[in-house]
FITORKE-266836 format. One record per residue (C-alpha): x, y, z negated. Coordinates in Angstrom, 2 decimals, always signed. Layout:
rec u:X v:Y w:Z
...
//
This chain:
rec u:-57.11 v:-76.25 w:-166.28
rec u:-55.74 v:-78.88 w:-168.53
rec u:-51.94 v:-79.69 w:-168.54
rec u:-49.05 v:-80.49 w:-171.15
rec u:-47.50 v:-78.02 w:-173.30
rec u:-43.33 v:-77.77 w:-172.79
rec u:-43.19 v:-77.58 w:-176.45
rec u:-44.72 v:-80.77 w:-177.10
rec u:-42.06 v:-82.53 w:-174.77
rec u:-38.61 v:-83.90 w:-176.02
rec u:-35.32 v:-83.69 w:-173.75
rec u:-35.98 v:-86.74 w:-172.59
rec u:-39.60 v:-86.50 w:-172.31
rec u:-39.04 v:-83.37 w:-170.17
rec u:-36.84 v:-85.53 w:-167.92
rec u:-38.88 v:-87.99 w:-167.11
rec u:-41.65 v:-85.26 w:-165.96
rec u:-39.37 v:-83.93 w:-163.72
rec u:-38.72 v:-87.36 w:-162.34
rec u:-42.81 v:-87.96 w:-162.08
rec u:-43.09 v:-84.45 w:-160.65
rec u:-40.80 v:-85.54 w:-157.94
rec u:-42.74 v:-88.79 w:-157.42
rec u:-45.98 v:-87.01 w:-157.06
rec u:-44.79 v:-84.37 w:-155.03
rec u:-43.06 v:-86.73 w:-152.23
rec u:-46.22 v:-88.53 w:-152.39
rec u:-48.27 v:-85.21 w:-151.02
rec u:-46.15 v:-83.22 w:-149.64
rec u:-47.80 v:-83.13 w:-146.28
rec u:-50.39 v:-81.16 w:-147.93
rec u:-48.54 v:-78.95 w:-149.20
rec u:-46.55 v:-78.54 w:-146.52
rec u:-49.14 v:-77.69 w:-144.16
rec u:-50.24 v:-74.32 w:-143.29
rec u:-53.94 v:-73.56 w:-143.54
rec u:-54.24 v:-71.24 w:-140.46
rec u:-53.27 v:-74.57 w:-138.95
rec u:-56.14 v:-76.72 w:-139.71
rec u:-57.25 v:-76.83 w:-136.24
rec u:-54.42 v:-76.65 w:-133.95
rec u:-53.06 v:-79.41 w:-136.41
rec u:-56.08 v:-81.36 w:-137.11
rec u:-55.35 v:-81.09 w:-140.66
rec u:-58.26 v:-82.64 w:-141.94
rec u:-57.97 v:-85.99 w:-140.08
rec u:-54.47 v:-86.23 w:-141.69
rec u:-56.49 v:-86.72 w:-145.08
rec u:-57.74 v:-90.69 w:-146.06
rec u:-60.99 v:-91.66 w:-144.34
rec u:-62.60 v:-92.04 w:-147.97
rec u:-61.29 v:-88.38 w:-148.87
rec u:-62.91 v:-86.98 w:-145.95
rec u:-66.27 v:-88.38 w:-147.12
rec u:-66.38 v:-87.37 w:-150.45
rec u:-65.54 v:-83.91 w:-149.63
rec u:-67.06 v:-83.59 w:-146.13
rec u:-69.76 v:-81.20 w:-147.32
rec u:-69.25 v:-80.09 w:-150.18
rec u:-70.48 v:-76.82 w:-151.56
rec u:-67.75 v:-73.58 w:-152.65
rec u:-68.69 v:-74.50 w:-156.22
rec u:-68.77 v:-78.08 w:-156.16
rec u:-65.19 v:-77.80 w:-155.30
rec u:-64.54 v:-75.68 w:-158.43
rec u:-66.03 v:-78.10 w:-160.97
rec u:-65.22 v:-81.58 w:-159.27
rec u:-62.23 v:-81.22 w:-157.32
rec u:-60.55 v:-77.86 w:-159.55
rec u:-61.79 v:-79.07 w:-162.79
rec u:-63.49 v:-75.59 w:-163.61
rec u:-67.01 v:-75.63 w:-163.44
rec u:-68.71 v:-72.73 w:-164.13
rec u:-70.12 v:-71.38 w:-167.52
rec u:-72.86 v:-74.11 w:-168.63
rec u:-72.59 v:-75.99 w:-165.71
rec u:-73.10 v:-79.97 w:-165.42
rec u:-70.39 v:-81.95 w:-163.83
rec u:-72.43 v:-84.14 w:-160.98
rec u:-70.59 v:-85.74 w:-157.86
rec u:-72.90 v:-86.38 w:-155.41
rec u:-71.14 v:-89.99 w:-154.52
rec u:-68.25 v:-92.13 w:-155.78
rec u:-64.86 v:-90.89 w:-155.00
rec u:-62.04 v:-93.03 w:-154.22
rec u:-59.64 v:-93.81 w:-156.65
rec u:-57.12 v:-92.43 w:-155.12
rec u:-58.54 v:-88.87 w:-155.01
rec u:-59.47 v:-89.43 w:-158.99
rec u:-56.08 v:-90.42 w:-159.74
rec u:-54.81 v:-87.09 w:-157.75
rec u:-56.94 v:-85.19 w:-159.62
rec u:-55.85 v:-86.92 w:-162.85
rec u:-52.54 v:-86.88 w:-162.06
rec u:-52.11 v:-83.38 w:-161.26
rec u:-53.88 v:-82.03 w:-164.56
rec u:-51.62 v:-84.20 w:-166.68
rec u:-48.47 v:-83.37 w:-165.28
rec u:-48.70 v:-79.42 w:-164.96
rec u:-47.87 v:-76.92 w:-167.60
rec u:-50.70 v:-75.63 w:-169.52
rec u:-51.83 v:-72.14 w:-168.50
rec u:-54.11 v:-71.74 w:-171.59
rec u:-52.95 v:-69.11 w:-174.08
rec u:-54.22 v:-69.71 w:-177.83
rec u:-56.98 v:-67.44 w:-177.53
rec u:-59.88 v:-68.08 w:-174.59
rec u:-60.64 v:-64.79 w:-173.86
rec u:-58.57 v:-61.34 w:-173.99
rec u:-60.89 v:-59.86 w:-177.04
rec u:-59.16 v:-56.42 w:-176.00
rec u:-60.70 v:-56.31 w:-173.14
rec u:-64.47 v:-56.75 w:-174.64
rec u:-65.61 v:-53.35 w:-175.41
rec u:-64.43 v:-52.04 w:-172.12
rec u:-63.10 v:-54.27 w:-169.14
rec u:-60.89 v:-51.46 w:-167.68
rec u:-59.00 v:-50.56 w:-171.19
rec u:-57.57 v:-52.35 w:-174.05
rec u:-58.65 v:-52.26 w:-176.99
rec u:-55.20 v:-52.83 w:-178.54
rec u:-53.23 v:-50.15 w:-176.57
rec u:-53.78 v:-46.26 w:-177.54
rec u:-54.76 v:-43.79 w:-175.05
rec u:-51.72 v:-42.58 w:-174.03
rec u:-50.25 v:-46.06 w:-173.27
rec u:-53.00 v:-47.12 w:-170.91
rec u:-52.71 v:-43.82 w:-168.91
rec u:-51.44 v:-44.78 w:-165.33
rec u:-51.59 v:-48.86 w:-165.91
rec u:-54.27 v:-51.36 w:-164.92
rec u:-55.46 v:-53.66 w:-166.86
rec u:-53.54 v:-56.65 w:-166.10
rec u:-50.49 v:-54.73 w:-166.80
rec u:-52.12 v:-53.60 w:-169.86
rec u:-52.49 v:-56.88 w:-170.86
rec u:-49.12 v:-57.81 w:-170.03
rec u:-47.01 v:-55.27 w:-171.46
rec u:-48.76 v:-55.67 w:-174.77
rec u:-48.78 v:-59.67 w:-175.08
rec u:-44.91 v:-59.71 w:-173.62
rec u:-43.57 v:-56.64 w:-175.89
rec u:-45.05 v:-57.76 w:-179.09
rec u:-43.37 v:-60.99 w:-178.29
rec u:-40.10 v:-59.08 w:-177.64
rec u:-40.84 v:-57.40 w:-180.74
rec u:-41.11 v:-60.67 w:-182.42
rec u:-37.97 v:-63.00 w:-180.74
rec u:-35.69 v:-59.93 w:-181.46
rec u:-36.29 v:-59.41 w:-185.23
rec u:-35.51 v:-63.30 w:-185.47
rec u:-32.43 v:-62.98 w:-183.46
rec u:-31.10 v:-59.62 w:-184.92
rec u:-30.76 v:-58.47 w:-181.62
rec u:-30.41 v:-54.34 w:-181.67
rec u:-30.61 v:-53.83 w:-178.16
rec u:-33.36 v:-55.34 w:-175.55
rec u:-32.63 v:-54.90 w:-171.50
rec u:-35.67 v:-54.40 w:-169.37
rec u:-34.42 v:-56.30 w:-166.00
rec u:-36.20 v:-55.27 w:-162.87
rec u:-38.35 v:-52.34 w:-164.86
rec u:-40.08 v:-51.07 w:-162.01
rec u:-42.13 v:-47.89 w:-163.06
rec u:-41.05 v:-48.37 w:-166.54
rec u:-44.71 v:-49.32 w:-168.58
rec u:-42.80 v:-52.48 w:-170.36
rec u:-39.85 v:-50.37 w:-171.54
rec u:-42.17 v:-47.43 w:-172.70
rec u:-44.39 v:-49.32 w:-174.82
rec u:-41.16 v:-51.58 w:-176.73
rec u:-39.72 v:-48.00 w:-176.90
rec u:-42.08 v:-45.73 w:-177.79
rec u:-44.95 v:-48.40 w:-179.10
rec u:-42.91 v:-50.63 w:-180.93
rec u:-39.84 v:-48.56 w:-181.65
rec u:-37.05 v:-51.10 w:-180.05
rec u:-33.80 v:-49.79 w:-178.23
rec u:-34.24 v:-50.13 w:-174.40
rec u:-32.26 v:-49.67 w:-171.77
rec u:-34.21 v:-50.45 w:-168.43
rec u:-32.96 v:-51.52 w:-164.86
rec u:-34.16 v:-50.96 w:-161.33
rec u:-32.82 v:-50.86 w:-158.08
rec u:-35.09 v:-48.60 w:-156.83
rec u:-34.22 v:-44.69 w:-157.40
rec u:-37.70 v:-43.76 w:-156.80
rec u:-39.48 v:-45.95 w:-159.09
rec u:-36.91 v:-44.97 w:-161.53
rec u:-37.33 v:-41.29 w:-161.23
rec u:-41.18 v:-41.96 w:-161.76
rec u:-40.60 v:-43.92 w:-164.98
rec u:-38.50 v:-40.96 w:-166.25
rec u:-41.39 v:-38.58 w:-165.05
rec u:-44.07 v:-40.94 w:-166.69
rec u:-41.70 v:-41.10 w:-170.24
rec u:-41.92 v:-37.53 w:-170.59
rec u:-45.26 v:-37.18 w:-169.79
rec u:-46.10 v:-40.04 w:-172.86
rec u:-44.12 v:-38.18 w:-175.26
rec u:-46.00 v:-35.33 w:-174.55
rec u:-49.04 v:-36.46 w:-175.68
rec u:-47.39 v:-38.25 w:-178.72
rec u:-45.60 v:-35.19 w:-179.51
rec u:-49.86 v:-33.71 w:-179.64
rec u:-51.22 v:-35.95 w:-180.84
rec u:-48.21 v:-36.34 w:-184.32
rec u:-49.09 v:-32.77 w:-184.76
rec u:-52.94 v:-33.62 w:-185.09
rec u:-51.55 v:-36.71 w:-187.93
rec u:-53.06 v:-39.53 w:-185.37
rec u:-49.54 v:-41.10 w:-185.00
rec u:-47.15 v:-41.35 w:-188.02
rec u:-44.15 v:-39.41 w:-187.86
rec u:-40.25 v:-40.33 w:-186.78
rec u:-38.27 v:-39.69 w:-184.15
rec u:-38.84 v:-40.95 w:-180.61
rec u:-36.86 v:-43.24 w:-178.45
rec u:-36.98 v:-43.00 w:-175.02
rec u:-35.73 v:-46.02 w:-172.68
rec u:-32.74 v:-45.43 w:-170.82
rec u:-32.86 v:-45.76 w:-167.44
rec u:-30.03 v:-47.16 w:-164.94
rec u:-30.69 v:-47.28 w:-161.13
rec u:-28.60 v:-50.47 w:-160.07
rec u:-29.30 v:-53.41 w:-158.71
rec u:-28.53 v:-56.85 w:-160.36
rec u:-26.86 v:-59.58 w:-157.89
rec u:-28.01 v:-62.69 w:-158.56
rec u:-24.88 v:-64.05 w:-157.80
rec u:-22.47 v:-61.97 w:-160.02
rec u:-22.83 v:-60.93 w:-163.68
rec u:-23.68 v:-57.07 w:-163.85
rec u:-21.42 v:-54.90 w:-166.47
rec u:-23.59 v:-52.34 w:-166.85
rec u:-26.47 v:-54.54 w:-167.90
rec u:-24.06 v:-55.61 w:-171.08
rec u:-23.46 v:-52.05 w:-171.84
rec u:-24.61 v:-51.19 w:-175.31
rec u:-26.52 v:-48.37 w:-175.55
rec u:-24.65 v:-47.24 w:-179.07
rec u:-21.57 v:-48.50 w:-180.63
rec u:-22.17 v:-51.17 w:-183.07
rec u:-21.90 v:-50.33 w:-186.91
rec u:-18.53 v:-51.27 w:-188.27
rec u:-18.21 v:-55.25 w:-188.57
rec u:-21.06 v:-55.74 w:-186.46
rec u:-21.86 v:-57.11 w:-183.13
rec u:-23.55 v:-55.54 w:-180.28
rec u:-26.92 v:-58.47 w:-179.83
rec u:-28.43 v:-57.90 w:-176.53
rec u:-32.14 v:-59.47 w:-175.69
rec u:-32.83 v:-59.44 w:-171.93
rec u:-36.52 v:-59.65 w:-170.82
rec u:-38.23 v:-59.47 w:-167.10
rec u:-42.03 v:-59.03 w:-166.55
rec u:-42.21 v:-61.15 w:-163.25
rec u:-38.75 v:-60.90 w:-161.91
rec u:-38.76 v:-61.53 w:-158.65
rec u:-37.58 v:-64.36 w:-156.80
rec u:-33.48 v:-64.79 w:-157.88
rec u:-33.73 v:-62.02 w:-160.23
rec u:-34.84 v:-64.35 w:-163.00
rec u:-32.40 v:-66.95 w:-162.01
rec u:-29.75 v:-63.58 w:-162.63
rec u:-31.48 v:-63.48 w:-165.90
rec u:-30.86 v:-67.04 w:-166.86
rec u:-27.00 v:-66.79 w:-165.89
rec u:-26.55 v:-63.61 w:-167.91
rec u:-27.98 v:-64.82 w:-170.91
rec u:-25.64 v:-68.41 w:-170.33
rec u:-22.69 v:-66.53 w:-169.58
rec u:-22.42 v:-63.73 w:-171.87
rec u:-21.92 v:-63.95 w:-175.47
rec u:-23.47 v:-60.61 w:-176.14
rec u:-26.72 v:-62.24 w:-174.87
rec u:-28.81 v:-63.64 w:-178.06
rec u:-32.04 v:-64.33 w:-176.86
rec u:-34.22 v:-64.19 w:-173.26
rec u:-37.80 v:-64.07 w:-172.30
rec u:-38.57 v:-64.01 w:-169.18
rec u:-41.24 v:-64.19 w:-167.01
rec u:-40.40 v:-65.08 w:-163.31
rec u:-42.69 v:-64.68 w:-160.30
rec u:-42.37 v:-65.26 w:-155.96
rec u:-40.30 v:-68.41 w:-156.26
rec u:-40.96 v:-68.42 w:-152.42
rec u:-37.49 v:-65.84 w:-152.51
rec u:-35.42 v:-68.26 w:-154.11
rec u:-32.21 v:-68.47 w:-152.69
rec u:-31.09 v:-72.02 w:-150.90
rec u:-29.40 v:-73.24 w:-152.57
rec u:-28.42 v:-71.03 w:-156.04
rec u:-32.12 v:-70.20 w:-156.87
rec u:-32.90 v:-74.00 w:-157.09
rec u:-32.38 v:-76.61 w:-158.29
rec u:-30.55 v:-75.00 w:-161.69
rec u:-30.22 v:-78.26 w:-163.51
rec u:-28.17 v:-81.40 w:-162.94
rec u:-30.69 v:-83.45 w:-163.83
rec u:-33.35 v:-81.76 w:-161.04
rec u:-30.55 v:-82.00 w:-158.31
rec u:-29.78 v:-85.53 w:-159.05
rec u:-33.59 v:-86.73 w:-158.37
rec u:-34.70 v:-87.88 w:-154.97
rec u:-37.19 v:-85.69 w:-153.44
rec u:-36.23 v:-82.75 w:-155.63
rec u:-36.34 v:-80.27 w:-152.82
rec u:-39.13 v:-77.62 w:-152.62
rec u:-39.43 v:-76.00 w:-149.17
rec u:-40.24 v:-72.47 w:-148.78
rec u:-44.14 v:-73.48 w:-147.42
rec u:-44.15 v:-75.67 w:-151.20
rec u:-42.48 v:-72.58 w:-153.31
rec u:-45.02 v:-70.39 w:-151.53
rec u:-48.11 v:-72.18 w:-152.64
rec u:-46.84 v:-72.20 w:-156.21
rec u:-47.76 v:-68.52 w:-156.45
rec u:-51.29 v:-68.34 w:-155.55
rec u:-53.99 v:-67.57 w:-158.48
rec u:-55.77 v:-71.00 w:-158.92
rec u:-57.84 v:-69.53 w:-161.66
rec u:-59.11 v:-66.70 w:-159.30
rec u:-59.86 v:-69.01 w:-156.84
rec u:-61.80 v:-71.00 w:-158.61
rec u:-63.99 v:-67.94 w:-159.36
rec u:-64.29 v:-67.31 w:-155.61
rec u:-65.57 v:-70.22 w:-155.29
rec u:-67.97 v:-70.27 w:-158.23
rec u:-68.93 v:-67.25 w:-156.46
rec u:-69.33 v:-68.84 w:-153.11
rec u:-69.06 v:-65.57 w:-151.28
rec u:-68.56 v:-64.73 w:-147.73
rec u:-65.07 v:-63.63 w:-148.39
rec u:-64.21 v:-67.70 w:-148.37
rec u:-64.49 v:-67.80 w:-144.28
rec u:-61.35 v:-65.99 w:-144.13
rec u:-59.00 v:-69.25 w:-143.36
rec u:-61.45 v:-70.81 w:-141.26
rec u:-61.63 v:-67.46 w:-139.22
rec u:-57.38 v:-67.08 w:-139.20
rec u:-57.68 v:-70.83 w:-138.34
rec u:-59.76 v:-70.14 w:-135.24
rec u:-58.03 v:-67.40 w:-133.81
rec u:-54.36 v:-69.68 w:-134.41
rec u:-56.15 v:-71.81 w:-131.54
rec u:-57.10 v:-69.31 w:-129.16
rec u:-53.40 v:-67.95 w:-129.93
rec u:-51.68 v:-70.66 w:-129.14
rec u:-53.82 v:-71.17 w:-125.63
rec u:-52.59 v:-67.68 w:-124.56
rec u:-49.35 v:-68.01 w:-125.94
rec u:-47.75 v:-71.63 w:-126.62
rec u:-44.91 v:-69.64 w:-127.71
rec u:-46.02 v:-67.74 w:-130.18
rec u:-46.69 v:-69.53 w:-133.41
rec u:-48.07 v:-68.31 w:-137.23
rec u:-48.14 v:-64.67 w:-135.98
rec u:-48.71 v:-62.52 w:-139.07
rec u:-52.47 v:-60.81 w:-138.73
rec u:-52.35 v:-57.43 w:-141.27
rec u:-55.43 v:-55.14 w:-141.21
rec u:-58.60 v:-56.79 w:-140.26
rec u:-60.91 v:-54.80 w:-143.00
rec u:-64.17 v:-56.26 w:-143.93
rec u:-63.48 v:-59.69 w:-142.28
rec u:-66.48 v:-61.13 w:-144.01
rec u:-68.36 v:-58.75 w:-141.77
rec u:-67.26 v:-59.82 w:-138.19
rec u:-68.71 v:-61.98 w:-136.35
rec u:-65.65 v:-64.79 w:-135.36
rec u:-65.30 v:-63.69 w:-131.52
rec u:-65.17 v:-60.08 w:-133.65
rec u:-62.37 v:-61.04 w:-135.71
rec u:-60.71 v:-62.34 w:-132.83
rec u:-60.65 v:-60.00 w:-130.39
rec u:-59.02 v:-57.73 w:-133.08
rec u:-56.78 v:-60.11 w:-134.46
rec u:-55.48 v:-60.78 w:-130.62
rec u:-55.09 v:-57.19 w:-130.21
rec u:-52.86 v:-56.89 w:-133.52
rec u:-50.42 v:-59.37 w:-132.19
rec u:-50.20 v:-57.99 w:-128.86
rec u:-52.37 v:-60.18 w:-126.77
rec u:-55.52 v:-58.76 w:-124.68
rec u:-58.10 v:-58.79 w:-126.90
rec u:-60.52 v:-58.75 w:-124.10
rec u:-59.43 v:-62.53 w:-122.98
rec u:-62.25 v:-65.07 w:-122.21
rec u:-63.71 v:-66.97 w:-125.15
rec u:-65.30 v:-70.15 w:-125.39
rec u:-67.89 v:-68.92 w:-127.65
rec u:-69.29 v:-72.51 w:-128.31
rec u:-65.96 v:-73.82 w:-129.52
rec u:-65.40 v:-70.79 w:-132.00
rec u:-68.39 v:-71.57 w:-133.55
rec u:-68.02 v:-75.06 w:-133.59
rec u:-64.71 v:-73.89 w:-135.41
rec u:-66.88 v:-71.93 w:-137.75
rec u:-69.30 v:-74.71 w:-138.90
rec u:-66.16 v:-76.22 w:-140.33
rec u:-65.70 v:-73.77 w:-143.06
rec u:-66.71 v:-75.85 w:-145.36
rec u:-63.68 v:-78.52 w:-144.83
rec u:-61.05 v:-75.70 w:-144.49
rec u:-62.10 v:-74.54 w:-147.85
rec u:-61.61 v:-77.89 w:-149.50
rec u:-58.66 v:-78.84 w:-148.06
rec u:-56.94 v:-75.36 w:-149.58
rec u:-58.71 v:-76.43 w:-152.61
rec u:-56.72 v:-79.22 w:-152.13
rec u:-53.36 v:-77.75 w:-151.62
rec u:-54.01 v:-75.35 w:-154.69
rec u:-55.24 v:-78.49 w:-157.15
rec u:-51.55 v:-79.44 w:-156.65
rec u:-49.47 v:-76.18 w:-156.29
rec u:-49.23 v:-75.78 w:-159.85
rec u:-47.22 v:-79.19 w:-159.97
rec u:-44.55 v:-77.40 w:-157.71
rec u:-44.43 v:-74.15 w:-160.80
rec u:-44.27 v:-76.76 w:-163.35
rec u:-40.79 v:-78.14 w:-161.31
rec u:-39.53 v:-75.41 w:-160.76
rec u:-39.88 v:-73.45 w:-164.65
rec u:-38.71 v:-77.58 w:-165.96
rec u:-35.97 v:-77.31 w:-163.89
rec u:-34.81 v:-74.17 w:-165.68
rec u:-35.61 v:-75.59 w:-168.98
rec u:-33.74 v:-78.33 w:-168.73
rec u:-30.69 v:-76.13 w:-166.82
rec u:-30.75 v:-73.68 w:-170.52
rec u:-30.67 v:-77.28 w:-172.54
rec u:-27.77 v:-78.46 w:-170.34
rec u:-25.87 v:-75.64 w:-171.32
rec u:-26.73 v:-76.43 w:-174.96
rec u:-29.27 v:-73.53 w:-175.89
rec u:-32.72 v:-74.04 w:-176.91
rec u:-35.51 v:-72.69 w:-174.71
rec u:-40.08 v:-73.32 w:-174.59
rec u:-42.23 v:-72.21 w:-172.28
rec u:-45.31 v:-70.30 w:-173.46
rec u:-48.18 v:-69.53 w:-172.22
rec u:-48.83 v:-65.44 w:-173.18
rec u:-51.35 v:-64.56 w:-170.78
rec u:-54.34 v:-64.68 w:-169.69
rec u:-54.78 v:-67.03 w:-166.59
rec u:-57.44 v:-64.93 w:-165.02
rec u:-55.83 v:-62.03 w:-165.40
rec u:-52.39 v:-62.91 w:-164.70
rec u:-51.58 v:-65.85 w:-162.46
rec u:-48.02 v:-66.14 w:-163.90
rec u:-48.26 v:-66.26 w:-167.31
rec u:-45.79 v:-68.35 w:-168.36
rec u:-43.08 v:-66.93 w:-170.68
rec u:-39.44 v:-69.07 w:-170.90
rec u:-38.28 v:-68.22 w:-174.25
rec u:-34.06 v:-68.97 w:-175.09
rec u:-31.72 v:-68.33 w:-177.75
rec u:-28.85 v:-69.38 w:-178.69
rec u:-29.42 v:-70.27 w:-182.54
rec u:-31.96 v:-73.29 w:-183.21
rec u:-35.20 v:-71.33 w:-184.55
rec u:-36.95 v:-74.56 w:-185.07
rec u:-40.83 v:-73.68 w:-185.88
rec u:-40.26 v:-69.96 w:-185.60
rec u:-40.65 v:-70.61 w:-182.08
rec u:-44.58 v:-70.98 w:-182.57
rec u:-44.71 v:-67.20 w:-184.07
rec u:-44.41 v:-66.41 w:-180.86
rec u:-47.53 v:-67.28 w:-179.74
rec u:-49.36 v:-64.35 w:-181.16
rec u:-53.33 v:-64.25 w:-181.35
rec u:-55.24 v:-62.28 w:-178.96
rec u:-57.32 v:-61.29 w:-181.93
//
C-alpha cells in the first residue's frame, strides 16, 4: 500500500498530517466506528452514499483487493467495472497519501526463499522453537539494535516486555550485546531461562566442532517485574556492570510489540531518564491504551479537534490489511465469517434485546456450516436455546449479502491504517516536543508482520546515520 515516509516529513510537515488525519478521520468515523457483526441489526450498508452502494454492490473478493485496497494481485489488470464517485476516489486517494508507509526497502524477505518455514539468515540453533514471523522479527529488529547502539555508545540494551526471551537471546548470544530482559510473567521467564541454556548448549557443540568462532558467551539476564506505565521502574535502569572509571552507564531500551501502555512506559523512560540514550520500539494493541495517559502523548495531538480515537477506532488499527487483502485475492470461503456472526447478531437480539455483541469463541470450521448450523451453535455458546425457531428464508436472505459485508470491512480496513498513522505521529511529535529526535521505520515485512513499524529516538542528532538503519533484506 502506498503512504508517506515519517522521515521525509519536517516538524511542521508532521503537524499538519496530524491535523489532516484528524480531518479525515471526523469525516468517517461512522465507519469506523461501526461494528461489523452489526451490519444487519444496524443496516450498515444503507448508512453508506447511494453512489457508494452502487459501485460496490457486487463486487467480487478480489475486485475489492485491487480497486478498493489498492493491491491487486500478481500480474493483474486494474479494471472497474463502472465509474466511481468522486467521493469514494478521493477516499481512496486520501487514505493512501496520508498513512505511513508499510514498505520496507526490500520487497520480499530473500531469507525466507529457500525454505518458507526457516531463515536463511538465522543459524540452526536460533530458529529452534520460533516461527517464522518471529524469525523474521528478531533478526531485522536486533541487527537494528545492533546498529542504533554502536552509534549511541550505549553498553547496555533492556529488552522491555521479553516474553519467552527469542529477542534477548539472539542480541545476546547472536550479536554479542549486554541484555538484561523484562517480563511480568514468572512462567514465561522461567522458559526463556530454560530455552537460554538449551541454545548454549548447542553453541557450546557446535564451537567444539569450529562452526562458531570462539569467545565467551553472554547470556541475557532475566528480571520478573512488571513495568507500570504510570511510574518509572528502578530496576529497569539498573546496570548490569559498573561502568569503567570516568564512564557512564548508556542504556538502549527496545520492545518487540509492547503491548498496549507498555510502549507508552517505554517512551517516558527513555524522556525521563538520563541513563536512557537511545529507543526502538515497536508497539502493538493500541486498543489497551489507557484513557487518557496512553493517548494523546503530544500537545500538539491534544490540542486538535477530533483528536480522540475510541476504543472501536484503536481496535481496527490492529488488523493485518496486507493479509486481508490476500484473503481476498484468495476469495475463499473463510470470507463468510462476518456475514455469518452478522446473522446470528439478529436472531440474538430477537431472543434477547438485552443482550448485545456477545463474544462467540469456538465455532471450528465455520466455512463448513451451513448458516442455521452456525447458529444454532453460536446460540448455544452464549446461553440461548439453540433449538429456537428460525426463519430459514431470512438467514439466507442474510447470506446472499456476503458480498456487501465483505466490502464494507474492506472499507473500514482501507482506512484503519489512518488511525496507526495518528496514533505512532502523535508519539513522534510527543519525543520532538521534548526536544529529542525520533523516525519511524518500516523493518518488516508487511505480510508477515502487520506491525512493522519501528520508532527510532535518541537523544544526540544522528542526522543521516538514521538511514543505516534501514538495513537490506539481502
Amino acid at each position: 500500500m502506498p503512504g508517506v515516509s515519517a522521515r521525509s516529513l519536517s516538524l511542521e510537515e508532521r503537524r499538519q498530517l496530524a491535523v489532516n488525519l484528524t480531518r479525515v478521520l471526523a469525516l468517517y468515523r461512522s465507519i469506523l466506528d461501526a461494528y461489523i457483526i452489526e451490519f444487519f441489526t444496524d443496516n450498515l450498508w444503507d448508512t453508506l452514499p447511494c453512489s457508494w452502494q452502487k459501485a460496490l454492490d457486487g463486487l467480487e473478493p478480489p475486485e475489492l483487493a485491487s480497486q478498493l485496497l489498492g493491491m491487486p494481485g500478481e500480474g493483474e489488470e486494474v479494471r472497474y467495472r463502472s465509474v466511481w464517485p468522486l467521493t469514494l476516489l478521493a477516499l481512496k486517494s486520501t487514505a493512501y497519501a496520508l498513512t505511513f508507509t508499510r514498505m520496507p526497502s526490500f520487497q520480499t524477505p530473500s531469507e525466507f526463499l529457500e525454505n518458507p518455514s526457516q531463515s536463511s539468515r538465522l543459524t540452526a540453533p536460533f530458529r529452534k522453537h520460533v516461527r517464522p514471523k518471529k524469525q523474521h522479527e528478531i533478526r531485522r529488529l536486533g541487527e537494528l539494535v545492533k546498529k542504533l547502539s554502536n552509534l549511541t555508545g550505549c553498553t547496555q540494551v533492556v529488552d522491555v516486555g521479553s516474553g519467552q526471551g527469542h529477542l534477548s537471546r539472539f542480541m545476546s548470544l547472536g550479536l554479542g550485546l549486554m541484555v538484561k530482559s523484562i517480563e511480568g510473567d514468572q512462567r514465561l521467564v522461567e522458559r526463556a531461562q530454560r530455552l537460554d541454556q538449551e541454545l548454549l548448549q548447542a553453541l557450546e557443540k557446535k564451537r567444539s566442532l569450529q562452526v562458531v568462532p570462539r569467545g565467551p558467551y553472554h547470556c541475557p539476564h532475566h528480571v520478573v517485574r512488571w513495568v507500570d506505565p504510570t511510574a518509572l521502574c528502578e530496576e529497569l535502569l539498573l546496570p548490569l556492570e559498573e561502568p569503567q572509571q570516568g564512564g557512564d552507564t548508556r542504556l538502549l531500551l527496545t520492545g518487540l510489540h509492547a503491548c498496549g501502555d507498555l510502549s507508552v512506559a517505554l517512551l517516558r523512560h527513555f524522556c525521563c531518564c538520563p541513563e536512557v540514550a537511545a529507543l526502538a520500539s515497536v508497539g502493538c494493541c493500541y486498543m489497551k491504551l489507557s484513557e487518557p495517559g496512553g493517548y494523546p502523548l503530544s500537545q500538539w495531538v491534544a490540542g486538535l479537534p477530533g483528536f480522540e480515537l475510541p476504543y472501536r477506532l484503536r481496535e481496527g488499527a490492529c488488523h493485518a490489511l496486507e493479509d486481508y487483502a490476500e484473503r481476498l485475492q484468495k476469495a475463499g470461503p473463510g470470507l463468510r465469517t462476518h456475514c455469518y456472526r452478522a446473522t446470528l447478531e439478529t436472531v440474538i437480539r430477537h431472543a434477547c434485546p438485552e443482550l448485545r455483541r456477545p463474544g462467540v469463541q469456538g465455532i471450528p470450521r465455520v466455512h463448513e456450516l451451513k448458516i442455521e448450523e452456525y447458529v444454532q451453535q453460536g446460540l448455544q455458546r452464549v446461553g440461548l436455546d439453540p433449538q429456537l425457531p428460525l426463519n430459514l428464508a431470512a438467514l439466507q436472505a442474510y447470506q446472499a449479502q456476503e458480498n456487501r459485508v465483505v466490502a464494507f470491512f474492506s472499507l473500514a480496513l482501507l482506512l484503519a491504517p489512518l488511525v496507526e498513522t495518528l496514533i505512532l505521529l502523535d508519539r513522534l511529535l510527543y519525543l520532538q516536543e521534548q526536544g529529542f529526535h525520533a523516525e519511524l521505520l518500516p523493518i518488516f515485512s508487511p505480510e508477515l508482520s502487520p506491525r512493522n513499524l519501528v520508532l527510532v529516538a535518541t537523544k544526540m542528532p544522528l542526522g543521516q546515520a538514521f538511514s543505516t538503519l534501514e538495513t537490506e533484506d539481502g
